[in-house]
Structure formats: C-alpha cells, structure tokens
Biopython code that builds the backbone (N, CA, C, O; Angstrom):
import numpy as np
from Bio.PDB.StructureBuilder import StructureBuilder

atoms = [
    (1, "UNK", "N", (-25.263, -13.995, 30.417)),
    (1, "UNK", "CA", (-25.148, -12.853, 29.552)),
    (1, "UNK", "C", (-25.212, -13.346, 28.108)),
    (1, "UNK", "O", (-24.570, -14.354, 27.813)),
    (2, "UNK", "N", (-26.023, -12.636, 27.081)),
    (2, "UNK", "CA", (-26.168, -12.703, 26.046)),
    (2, "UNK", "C", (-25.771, -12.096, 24.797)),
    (2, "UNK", "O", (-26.521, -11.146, 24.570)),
    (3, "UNK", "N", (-24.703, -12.284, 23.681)),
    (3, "UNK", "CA", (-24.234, -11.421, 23.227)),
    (3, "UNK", "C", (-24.233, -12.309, 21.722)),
    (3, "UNK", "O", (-24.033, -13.491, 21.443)),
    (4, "UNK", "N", (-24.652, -10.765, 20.723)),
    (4, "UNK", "CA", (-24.347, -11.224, 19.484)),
    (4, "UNK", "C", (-23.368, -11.547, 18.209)),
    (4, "UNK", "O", (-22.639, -10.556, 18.238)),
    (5, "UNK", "N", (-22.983, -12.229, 17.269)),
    (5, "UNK", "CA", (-21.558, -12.061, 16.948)),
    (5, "UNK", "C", (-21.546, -10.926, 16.057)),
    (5, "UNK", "O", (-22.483, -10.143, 15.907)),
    (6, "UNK", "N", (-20.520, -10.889, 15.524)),
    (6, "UNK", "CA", (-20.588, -9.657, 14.643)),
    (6, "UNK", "C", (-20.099, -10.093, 13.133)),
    (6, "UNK", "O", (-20.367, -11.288, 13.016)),
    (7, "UNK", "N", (-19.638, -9.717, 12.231)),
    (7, "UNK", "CA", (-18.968, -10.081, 10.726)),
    (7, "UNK", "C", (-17.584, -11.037, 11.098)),
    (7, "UNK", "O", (-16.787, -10.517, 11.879)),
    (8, "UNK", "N", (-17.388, -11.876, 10.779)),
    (8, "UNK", "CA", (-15.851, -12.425, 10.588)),
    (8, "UNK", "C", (-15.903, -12.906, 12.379)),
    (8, "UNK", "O", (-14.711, -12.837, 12.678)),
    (9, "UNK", "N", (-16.584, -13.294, 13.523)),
    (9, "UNK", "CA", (-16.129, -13.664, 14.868)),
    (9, "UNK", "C", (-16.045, -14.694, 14.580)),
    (9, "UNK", "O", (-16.550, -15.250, 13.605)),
    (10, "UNK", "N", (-15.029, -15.352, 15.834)),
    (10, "UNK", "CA", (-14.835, -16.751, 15.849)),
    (10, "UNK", "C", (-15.399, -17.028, 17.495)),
    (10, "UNK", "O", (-15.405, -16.102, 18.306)),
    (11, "UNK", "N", (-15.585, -17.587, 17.639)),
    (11, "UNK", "CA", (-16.319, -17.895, 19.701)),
    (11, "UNK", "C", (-15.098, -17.320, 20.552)),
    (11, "UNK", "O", (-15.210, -16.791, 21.658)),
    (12, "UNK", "N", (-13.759, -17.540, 19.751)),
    (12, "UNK", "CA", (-12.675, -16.995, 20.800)),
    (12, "UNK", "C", (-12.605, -15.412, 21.246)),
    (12, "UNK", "O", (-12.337, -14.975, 22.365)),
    (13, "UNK", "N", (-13.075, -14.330, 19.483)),
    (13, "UNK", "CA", (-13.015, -13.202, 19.553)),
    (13, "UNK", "C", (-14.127, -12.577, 20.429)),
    (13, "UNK", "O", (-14.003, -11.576, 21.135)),
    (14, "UNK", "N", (-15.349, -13.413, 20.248)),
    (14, "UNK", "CA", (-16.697, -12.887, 20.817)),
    (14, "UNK", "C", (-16.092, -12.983, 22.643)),
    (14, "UNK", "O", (-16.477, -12.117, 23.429)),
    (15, "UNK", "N", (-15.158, -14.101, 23.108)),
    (15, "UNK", "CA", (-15.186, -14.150, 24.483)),
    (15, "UNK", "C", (-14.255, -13.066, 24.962)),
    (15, "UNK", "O", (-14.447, -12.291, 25.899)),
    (16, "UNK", "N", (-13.254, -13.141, 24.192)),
    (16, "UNK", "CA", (-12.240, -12.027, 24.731)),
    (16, "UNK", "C", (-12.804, -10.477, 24.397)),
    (16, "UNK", "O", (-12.435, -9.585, 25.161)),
    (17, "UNK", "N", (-13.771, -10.107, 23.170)),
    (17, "UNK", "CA", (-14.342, -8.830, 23.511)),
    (17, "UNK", "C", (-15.260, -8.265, 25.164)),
    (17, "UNK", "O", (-15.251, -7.265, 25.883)),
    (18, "UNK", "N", (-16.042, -9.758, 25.129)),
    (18, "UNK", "CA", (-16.632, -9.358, 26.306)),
    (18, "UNK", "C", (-15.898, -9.795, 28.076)),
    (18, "UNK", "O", (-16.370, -9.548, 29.186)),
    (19, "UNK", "N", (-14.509, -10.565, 27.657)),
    (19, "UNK", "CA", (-14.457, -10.791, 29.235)),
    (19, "UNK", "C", (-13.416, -10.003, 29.371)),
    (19, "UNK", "O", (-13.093, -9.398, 30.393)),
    (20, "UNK", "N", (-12.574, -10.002, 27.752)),
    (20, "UNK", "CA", (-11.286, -9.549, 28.182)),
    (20, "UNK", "C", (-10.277, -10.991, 28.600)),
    (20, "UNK", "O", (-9.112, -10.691, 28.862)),
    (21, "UNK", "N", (-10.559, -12.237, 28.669)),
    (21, "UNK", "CA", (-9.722, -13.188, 28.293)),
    (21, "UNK", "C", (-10.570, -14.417, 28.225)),
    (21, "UNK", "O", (-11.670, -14.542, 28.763)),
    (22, "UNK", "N", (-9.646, -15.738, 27.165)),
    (22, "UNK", "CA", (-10.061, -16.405, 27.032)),
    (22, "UNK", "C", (-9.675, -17.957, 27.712)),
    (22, "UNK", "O", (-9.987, -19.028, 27.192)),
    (23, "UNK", "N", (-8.835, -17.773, 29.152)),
    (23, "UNK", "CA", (-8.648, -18.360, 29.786)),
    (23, "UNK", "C", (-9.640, -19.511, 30.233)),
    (23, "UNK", "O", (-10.328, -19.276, 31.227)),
    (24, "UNK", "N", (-9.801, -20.925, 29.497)),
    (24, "UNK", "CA", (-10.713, -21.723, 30.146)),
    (24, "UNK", "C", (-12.132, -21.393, 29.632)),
    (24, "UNK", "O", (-13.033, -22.232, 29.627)),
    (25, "UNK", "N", (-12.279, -20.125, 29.200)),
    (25, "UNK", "CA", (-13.773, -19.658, 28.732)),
    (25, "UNK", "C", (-14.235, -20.087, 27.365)),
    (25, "UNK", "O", (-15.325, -20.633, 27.196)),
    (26, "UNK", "N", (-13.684, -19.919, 26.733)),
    (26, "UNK", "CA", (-13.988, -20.338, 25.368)),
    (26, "UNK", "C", (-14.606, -22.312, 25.183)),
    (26, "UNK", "O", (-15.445, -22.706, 24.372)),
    (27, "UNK", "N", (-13.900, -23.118, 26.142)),
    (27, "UNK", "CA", (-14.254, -24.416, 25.980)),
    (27, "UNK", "C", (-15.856, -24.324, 27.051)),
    (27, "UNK", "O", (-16.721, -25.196, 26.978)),
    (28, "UNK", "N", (-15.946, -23.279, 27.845)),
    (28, "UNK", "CA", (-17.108, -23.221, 28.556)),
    (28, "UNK", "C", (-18.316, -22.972, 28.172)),
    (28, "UNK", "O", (-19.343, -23.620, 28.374)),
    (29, "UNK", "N", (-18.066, -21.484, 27.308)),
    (29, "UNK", "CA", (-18.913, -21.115, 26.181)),
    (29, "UNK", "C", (-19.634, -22.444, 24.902)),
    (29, "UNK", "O", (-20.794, -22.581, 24.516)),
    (30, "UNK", "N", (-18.416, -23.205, 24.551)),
    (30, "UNK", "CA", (-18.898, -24.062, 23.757)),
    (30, "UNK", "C", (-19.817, -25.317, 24.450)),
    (30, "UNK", "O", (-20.606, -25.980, 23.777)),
    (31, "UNK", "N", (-19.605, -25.518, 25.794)),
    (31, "UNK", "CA", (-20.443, -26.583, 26.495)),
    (31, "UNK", "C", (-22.098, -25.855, 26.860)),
    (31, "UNK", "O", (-23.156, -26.444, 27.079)),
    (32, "UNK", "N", (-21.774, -24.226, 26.812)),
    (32, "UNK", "CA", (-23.349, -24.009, 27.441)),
    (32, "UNK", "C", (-24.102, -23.820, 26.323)),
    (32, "UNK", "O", (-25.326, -23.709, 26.386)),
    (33, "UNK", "N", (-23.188, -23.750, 24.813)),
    (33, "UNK", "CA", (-23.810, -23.455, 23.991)),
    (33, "UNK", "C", (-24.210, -24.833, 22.667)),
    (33, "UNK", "O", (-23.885, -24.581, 21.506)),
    (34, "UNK", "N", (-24.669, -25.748, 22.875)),
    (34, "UNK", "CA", (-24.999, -27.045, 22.169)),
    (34, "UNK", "C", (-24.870, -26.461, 20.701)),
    (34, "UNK", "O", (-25.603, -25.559, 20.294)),
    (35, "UNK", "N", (-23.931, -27.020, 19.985)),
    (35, "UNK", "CA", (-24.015, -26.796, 18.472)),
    (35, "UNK", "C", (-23.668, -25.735, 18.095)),
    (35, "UNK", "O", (-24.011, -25.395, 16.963)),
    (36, "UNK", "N", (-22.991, -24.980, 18.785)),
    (36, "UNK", "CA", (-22.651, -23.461, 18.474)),
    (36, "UNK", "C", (-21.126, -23.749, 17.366)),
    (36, "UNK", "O", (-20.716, -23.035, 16.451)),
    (37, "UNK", "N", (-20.525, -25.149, 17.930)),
    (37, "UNK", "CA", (-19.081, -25.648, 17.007)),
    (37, "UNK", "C", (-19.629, -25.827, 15.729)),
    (37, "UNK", "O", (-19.145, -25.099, 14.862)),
    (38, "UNK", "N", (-20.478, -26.573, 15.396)),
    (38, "UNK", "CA", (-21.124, -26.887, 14.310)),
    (38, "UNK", "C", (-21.685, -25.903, 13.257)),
    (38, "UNK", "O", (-22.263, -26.158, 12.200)),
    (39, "UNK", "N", (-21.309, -24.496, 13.917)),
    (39, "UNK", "CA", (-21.892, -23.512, 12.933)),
    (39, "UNK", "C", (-20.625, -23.185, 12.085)),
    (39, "UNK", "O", (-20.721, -22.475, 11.083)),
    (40, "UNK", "N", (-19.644, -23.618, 12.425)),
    (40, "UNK", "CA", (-17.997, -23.508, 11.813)),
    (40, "UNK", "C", (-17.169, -22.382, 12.944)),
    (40, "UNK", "O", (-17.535, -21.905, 14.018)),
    (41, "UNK", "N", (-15.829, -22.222, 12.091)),
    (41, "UNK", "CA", (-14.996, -21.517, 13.035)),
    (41, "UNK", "C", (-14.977, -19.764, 12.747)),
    (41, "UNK", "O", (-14.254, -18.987, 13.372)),
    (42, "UNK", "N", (-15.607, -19.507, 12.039)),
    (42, "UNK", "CA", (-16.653, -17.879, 12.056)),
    (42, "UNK", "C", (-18.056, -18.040, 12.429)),
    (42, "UNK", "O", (-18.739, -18.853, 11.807)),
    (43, "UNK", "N", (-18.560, -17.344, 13.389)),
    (43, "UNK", "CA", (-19.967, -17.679, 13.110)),
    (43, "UNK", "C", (-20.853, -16.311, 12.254)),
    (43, "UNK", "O", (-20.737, -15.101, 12.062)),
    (44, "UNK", "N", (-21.871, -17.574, 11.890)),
    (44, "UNK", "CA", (-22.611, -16.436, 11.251)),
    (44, "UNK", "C", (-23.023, -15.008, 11.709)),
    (44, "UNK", "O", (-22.920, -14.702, 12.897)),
    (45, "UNK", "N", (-23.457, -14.188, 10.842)),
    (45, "UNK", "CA", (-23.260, -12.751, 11.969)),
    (45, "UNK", "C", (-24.666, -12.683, 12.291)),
    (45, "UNK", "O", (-25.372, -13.027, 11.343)),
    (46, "UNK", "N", (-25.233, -12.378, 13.237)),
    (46, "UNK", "CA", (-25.942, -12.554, 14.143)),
    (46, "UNK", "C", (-26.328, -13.276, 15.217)),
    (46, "UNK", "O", (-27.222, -13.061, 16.035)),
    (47, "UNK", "N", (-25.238, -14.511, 15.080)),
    (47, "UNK", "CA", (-25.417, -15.281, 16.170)),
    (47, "UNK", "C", (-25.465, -15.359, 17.541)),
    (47, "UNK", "O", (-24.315, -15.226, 17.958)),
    (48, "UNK", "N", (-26.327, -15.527, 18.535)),
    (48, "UNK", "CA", (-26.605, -15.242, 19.809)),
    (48, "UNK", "C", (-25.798, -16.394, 20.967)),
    (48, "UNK", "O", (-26.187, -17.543, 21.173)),
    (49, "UNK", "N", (-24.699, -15.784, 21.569)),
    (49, "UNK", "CA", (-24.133, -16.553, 22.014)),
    (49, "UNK", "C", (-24.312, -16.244, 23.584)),
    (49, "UNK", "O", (-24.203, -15.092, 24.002)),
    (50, "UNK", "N", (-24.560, -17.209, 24.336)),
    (50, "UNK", "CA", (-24.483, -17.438, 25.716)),
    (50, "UNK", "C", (-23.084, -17.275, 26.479)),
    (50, "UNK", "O", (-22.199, -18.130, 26.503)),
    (51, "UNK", "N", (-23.048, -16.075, 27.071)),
    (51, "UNK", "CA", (-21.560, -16.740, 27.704)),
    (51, "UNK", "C", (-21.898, -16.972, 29.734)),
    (51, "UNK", "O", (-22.295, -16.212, 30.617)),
    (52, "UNK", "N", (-21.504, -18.301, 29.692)),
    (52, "UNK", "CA", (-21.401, -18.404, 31.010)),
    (52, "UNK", "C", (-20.469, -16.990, 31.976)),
    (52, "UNK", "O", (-19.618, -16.175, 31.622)),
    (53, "UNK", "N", (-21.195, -17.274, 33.348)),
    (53, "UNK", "CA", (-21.010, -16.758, 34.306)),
    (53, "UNK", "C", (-19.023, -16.539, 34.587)),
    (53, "UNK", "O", (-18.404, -17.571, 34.328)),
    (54, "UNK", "N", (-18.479, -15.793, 34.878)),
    (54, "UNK", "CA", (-16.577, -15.667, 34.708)),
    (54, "UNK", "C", (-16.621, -16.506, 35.769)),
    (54, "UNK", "O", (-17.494, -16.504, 36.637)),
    (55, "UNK", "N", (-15.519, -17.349, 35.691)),
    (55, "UNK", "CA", (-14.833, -18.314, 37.081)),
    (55, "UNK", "C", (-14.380, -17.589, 37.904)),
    (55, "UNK", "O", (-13.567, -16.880, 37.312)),
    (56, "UNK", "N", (-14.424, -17.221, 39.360)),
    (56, "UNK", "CA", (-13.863, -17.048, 40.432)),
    (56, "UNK", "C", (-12.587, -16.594, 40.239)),
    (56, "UNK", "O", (-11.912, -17.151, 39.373)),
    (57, "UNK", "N", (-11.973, -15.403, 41.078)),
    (57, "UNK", "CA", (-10.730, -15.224, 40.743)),
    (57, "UNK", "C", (-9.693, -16.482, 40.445)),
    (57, "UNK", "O", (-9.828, -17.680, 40.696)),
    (58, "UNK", "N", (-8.880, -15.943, 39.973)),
    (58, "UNK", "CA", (-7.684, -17.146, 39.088)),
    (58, "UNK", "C", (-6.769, -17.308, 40.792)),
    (58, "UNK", "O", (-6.819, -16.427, 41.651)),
    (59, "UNK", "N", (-6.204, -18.274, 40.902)),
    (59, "UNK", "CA", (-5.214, -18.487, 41.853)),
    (59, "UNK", "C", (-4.295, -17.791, 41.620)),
    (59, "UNK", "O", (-3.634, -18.041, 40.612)),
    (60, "UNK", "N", (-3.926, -16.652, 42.488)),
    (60, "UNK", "CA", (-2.628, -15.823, 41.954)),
    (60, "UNK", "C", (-1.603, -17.134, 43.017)),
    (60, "UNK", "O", (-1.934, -17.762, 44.023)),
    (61, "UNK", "N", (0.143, -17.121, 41.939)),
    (61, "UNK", "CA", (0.724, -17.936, 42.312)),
    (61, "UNK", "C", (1.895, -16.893, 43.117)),
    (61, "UNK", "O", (1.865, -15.710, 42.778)),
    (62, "UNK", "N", (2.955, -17.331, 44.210)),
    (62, "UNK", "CA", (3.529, -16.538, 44.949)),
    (62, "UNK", "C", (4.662, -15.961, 44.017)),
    (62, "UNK", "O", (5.143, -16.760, 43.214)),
    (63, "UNK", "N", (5.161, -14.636, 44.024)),
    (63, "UNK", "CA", (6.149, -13.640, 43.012)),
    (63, "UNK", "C", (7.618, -14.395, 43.646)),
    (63, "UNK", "O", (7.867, -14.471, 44.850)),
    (64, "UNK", "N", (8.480, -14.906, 42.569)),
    (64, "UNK", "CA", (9.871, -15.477, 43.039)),
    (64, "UNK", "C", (10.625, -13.946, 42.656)),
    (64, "UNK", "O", (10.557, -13.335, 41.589)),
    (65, "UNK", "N", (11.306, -13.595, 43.822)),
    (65, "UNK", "CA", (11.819, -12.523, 43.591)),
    (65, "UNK", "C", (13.685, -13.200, 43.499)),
    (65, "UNK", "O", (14.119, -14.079, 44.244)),
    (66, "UNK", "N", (14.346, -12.621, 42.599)),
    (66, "UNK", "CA", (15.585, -13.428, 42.492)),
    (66, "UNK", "C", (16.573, -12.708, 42.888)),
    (66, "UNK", "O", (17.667, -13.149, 42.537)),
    (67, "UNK", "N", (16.595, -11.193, 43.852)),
    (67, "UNK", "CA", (17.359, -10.339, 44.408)),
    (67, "UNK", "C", (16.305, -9.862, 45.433)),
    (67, "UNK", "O", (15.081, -9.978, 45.367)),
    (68, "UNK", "N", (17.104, -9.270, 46.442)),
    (68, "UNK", "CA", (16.104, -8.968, 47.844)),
    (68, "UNK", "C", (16.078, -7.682, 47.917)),
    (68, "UNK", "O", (15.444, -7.127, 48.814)),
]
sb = StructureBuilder()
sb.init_structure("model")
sb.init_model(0)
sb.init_chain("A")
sb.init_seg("    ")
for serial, (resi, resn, name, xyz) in enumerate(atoms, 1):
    if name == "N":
        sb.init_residue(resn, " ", resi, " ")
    sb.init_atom(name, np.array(xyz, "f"), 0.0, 1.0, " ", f" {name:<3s}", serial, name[0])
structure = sb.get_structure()
C-alpha cells in the first residue's frame, strides 16, 4: 500500500493514520523504504511512502483475573 505524507508528518504519524498502530511498524516501514530516514524527522509533504503488508494477529496473552 501506497500512501502520501501530508504537511508536518513524521513516518510514525503517516503509520498510525493508516494502520491505526505503530506497533513494530514504523521500524518496518523504514526498512522497505531505503532513505526515507534521511529525508529528516518530518517528511516533506508529498512524500510517497510504502507501507508494508500488517503482521499477523498480535499474540493475545492469557487475562489474569485476580477475583473469580
């Protein structure tokens, strides 16, 4: 998926608009995207950013319930 930045984004805002979190994604985004760090920590506005494919559901961990 291909998405553009807008005024004032940083790679973190662009991931969490489109995934809704930036769990693990944001360092992913920066590996599919070569040199995208190098544009600084706003990117310019129009920039076309790649975002990889979402990881597989998250491991839900078991609920400690502390009354029965």
């Amino acid at each position: 998926m291909k998405v553009t930045s807008l005024q004032g984004d940083p790679v973190d805002l662009v991931v969490w608009r489109e995934r809704g979190t930036v769990d693990g994604l944001v360092e992913a985004v920066l590996d599919t995207n070569r040199g995208l760090a190098a544009r600084g920590v706003v990117l310019p506005i129009g920039t076309t950013v790649t975002l990889p494919d979402p990881p597989a559901s998250p491991v839900r961990k078991p609920t400690v319930k502390l009354w029965d």
